[in-house]
PDB file of N, CA, C and O in Angstrom:
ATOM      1  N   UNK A   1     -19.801 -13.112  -7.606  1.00  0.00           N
ATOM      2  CA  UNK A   1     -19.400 -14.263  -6.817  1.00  0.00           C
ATOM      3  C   UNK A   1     -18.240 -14.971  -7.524  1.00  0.00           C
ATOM      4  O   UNK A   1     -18.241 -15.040  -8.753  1.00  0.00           O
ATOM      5  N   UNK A   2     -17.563 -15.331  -7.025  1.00  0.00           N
ATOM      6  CA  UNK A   2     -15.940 -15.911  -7.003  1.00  0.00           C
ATOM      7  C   UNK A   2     -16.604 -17.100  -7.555  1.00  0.00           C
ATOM      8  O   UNK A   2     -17.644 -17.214  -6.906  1.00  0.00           O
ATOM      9  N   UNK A   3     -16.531 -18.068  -8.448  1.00  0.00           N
ATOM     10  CA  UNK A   3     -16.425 -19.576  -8.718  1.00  0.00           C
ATOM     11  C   UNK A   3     -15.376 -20.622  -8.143  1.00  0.00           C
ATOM     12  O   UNK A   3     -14.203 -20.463  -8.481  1.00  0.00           O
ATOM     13  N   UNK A   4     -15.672 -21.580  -7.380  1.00  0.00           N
ATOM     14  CA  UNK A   4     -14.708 -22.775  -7.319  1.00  0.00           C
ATOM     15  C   UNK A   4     -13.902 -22.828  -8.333  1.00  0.00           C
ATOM     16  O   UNK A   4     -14.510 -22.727  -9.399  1.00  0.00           O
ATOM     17  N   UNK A   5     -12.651 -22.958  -8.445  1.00  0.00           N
ATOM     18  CA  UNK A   5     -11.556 -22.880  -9.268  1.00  0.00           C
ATOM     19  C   UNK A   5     -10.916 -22.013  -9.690  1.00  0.00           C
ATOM     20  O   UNK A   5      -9.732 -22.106 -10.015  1.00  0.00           O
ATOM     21  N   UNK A   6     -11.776 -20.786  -9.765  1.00  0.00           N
ATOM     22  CA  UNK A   6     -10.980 -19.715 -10.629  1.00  0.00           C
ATOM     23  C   UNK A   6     -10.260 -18.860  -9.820  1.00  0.00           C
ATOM     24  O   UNK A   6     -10.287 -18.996  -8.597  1.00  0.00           O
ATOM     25  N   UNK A   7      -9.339 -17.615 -10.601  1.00  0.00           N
ATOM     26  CA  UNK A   7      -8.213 -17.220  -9.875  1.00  0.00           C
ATOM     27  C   UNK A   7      -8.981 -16.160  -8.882  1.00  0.00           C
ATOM     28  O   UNK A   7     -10.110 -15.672  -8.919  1.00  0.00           O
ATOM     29  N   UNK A   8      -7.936 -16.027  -8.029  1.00  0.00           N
ATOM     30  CA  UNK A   8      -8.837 -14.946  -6.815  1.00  0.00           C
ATOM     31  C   UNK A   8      -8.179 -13.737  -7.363  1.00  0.00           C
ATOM     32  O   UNK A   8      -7.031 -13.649  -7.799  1.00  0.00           O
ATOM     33  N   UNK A   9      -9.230 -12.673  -7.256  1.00  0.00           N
ATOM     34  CA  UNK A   9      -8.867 -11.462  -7.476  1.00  0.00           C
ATOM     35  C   UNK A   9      -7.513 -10.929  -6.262  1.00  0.00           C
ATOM     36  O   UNK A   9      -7.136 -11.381  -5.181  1.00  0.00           O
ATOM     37  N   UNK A  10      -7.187 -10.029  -6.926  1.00  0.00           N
ATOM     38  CA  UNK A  10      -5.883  -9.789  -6.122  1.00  0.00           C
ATOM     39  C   UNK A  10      -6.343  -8.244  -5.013  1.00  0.00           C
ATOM     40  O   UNK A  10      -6.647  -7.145  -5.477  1.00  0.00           O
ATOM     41  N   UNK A  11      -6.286  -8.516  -3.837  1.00  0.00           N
ATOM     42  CA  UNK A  11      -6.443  -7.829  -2.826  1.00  0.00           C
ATOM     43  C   UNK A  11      -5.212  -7.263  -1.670  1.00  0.00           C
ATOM     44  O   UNK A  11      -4.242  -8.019  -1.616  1.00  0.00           O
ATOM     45  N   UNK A  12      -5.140  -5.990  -0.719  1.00  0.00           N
ATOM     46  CA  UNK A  12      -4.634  -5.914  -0.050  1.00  0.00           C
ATOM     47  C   UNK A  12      -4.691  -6.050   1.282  1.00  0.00           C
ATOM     48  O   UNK A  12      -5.899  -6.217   1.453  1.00  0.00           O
ATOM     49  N   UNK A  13      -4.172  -6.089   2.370  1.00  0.00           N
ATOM     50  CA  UNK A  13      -4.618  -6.389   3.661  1.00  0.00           C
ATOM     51  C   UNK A  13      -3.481  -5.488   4.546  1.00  0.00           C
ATOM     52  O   UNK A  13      -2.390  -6.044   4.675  1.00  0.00           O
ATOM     53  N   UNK A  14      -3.577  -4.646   4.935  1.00  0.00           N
ATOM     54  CA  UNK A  14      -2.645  -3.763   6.542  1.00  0.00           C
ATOM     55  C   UNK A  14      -2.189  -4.867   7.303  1.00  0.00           C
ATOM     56  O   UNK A  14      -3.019  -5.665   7.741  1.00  0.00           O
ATOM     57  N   UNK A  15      -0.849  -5.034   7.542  1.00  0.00           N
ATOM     58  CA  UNK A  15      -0.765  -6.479   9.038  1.00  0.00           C
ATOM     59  C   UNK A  15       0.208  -5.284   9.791  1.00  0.00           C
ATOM     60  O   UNK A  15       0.193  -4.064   9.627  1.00  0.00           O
ATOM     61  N   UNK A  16       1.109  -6.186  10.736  1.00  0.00           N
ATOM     62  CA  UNK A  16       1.570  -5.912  12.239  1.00  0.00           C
ATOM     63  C   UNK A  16       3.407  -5.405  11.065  1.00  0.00           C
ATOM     64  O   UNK A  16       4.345  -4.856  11.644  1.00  0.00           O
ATOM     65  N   UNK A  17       3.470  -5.676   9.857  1.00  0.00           N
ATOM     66  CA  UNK A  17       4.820  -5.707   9.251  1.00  0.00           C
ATOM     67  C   UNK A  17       4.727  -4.601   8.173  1.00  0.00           C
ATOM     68  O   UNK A  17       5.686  -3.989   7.702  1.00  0.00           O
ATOM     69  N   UNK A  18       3.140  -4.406   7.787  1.00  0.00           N
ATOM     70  CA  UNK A  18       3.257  -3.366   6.965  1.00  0.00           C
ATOM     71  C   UNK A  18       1.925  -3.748   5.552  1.00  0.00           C
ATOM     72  O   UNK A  18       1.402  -4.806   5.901  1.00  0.00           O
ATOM     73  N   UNK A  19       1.509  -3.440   4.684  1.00  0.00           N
ATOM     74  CA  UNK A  19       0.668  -3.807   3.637  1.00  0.00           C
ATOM     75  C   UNK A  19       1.745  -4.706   3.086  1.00  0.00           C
ATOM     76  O   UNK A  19       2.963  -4.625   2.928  1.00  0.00           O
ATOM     77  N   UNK A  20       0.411  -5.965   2.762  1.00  0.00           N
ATOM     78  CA  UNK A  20       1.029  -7.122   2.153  1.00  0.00           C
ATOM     79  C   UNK A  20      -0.353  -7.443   1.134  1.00  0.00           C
ATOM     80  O   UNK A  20      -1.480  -7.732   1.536  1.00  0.00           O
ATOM     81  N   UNK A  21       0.047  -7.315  -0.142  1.00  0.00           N
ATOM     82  CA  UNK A  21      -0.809  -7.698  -1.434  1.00  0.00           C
ATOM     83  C   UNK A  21      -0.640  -9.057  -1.778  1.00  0.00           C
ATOM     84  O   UNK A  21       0.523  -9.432  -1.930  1.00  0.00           O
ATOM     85  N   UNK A  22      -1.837 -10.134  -1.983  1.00  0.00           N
ATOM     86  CA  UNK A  22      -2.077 -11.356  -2.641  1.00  0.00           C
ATOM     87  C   UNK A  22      -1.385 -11.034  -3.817  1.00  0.00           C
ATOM     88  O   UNK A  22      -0.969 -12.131  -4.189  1.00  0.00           O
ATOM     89  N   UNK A  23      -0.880  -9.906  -4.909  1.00  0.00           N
ATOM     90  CA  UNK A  23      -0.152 -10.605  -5.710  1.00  0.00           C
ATOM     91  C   UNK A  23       1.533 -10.687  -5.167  1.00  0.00           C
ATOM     92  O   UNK A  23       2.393 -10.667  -6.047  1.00  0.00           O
ATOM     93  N   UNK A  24       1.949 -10.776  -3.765  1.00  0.00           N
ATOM     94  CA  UNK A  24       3.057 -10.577  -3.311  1.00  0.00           C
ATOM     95  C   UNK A  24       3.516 -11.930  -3.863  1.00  0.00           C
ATOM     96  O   UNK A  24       4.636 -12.284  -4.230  1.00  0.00           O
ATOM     97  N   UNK A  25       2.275 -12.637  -3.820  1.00  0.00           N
ATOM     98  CA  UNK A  25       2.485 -14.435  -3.662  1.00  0.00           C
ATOM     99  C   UNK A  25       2.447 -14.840  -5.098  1.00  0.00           C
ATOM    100  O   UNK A  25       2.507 -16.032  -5.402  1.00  0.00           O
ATOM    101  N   UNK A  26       2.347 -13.863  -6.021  1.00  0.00           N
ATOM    102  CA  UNK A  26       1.867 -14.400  -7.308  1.00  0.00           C
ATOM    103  C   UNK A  26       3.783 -15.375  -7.702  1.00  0.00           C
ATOM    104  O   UNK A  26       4.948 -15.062  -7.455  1.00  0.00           O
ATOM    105  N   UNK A  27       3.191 -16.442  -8.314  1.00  0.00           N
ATOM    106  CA  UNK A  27       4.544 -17.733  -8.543  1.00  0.00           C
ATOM    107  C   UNK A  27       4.699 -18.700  -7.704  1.00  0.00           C
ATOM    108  O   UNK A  27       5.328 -19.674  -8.118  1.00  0.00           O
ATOM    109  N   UNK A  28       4.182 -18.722  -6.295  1.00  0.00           N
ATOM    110  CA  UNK A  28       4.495 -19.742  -5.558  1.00  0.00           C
ATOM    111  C   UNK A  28       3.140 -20.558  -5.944  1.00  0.00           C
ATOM    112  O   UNK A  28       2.038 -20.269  -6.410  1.00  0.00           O
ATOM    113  N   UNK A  29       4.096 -22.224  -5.313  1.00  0.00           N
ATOM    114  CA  UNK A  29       3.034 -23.083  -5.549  1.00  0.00           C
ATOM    115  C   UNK A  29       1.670 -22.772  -5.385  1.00  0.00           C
ATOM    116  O   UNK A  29       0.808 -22.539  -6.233  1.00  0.00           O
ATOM    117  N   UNK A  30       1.596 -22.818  -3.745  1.00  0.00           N
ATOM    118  CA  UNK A  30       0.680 -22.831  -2.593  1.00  0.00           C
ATOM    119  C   UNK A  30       0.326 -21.852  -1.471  1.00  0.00           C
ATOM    120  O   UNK A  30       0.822 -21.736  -0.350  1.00  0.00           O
ATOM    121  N   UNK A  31      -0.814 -21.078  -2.161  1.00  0.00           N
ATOM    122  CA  UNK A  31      -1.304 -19.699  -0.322  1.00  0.00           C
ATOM    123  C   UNK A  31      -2.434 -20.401  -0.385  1.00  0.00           C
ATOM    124  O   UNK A  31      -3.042 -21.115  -1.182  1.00  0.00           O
ATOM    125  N   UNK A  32      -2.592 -19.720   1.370  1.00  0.00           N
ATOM    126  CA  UNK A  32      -3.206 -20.687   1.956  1.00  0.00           C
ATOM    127  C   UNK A  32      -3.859 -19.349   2.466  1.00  0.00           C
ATOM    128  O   UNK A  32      -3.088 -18.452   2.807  1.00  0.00           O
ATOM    129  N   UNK A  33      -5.581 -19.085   2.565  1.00  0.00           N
ATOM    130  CA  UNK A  33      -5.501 -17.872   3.046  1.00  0.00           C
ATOM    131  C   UNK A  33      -6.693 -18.496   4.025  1.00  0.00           C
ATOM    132  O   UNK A  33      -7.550 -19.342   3.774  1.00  0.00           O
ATOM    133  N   UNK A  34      -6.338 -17.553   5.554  1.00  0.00           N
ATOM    134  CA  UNK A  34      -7.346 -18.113   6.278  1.00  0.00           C
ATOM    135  C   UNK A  34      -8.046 -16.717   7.186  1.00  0.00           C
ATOM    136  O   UNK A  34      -7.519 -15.634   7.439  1.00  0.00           O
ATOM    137  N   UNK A  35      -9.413 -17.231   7.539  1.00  0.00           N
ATOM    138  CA  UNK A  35     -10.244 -16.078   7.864  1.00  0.00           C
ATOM    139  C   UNK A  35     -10.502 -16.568   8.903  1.00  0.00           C
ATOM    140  O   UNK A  35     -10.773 -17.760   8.763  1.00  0.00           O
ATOM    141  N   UNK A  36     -10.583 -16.035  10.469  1.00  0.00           N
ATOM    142  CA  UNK A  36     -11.023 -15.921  11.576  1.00  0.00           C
ATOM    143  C   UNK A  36     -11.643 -15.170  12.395  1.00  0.00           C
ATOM    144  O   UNK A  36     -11.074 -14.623  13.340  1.00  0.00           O
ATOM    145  N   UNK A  37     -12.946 -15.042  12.125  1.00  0.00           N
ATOM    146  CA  UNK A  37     -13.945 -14.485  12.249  1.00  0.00           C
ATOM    147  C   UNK A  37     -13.981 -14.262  14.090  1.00  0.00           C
ATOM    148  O   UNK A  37     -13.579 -15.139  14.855  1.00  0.00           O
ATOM    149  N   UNK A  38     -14.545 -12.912  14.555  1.00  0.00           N
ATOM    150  CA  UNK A  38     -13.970 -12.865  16.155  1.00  0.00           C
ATOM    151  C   UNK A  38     -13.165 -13.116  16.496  1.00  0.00           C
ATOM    152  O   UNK A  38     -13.294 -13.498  17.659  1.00  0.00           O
ATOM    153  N   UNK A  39     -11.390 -13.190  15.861  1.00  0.00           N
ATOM    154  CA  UNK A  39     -10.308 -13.898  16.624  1.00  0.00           C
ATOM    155  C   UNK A  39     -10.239 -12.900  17.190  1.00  0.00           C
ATOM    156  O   UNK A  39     -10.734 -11.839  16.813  1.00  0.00           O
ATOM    157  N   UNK A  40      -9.334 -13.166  18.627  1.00  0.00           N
ATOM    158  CA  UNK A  40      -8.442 -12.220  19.711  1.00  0.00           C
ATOM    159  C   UNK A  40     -10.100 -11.672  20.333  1.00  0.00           C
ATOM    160  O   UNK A  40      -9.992 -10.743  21.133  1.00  0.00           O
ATOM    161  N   UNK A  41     -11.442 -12.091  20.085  1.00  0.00           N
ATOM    162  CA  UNK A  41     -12.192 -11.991  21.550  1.00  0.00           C
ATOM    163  C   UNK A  41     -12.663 -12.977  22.040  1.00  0.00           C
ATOM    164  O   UNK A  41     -12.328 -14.140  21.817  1.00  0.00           O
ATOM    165  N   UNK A  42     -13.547 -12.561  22.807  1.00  0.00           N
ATOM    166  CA  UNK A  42     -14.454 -13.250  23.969  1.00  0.00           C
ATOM    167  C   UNK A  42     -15.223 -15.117  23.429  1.00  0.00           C
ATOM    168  O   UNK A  42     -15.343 -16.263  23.862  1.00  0.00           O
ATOM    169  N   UNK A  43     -15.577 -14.151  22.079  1.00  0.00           N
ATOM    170  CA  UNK A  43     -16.890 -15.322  21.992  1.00  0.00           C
ATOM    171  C   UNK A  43     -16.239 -16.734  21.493  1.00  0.00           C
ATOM    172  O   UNK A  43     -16.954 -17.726  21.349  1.00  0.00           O
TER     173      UNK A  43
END
């Protein structure tokens, strides 16, 4: 389990532009990562 505060392990994700890795972002201030659970259906 991840702890409040500490660094997030670095992961990849497939999008619509191509694989994009959390350390793409490594140096900027601020990511913001957000999860949407069922987006694009019904419920």
């Amino acid at each position: 389990m991840i702890e409040t505060g500490s660094q997030a392990p670095d992961f990849s994700l497939e999008t619509s532009d191509g694989v994009v890795s959390f350390s793409d972002f490594q140096g900027h201030k601020n990511v913001m990562l957000i999860f949407y659970p069922l987006d694009w259906t019904g419920t």
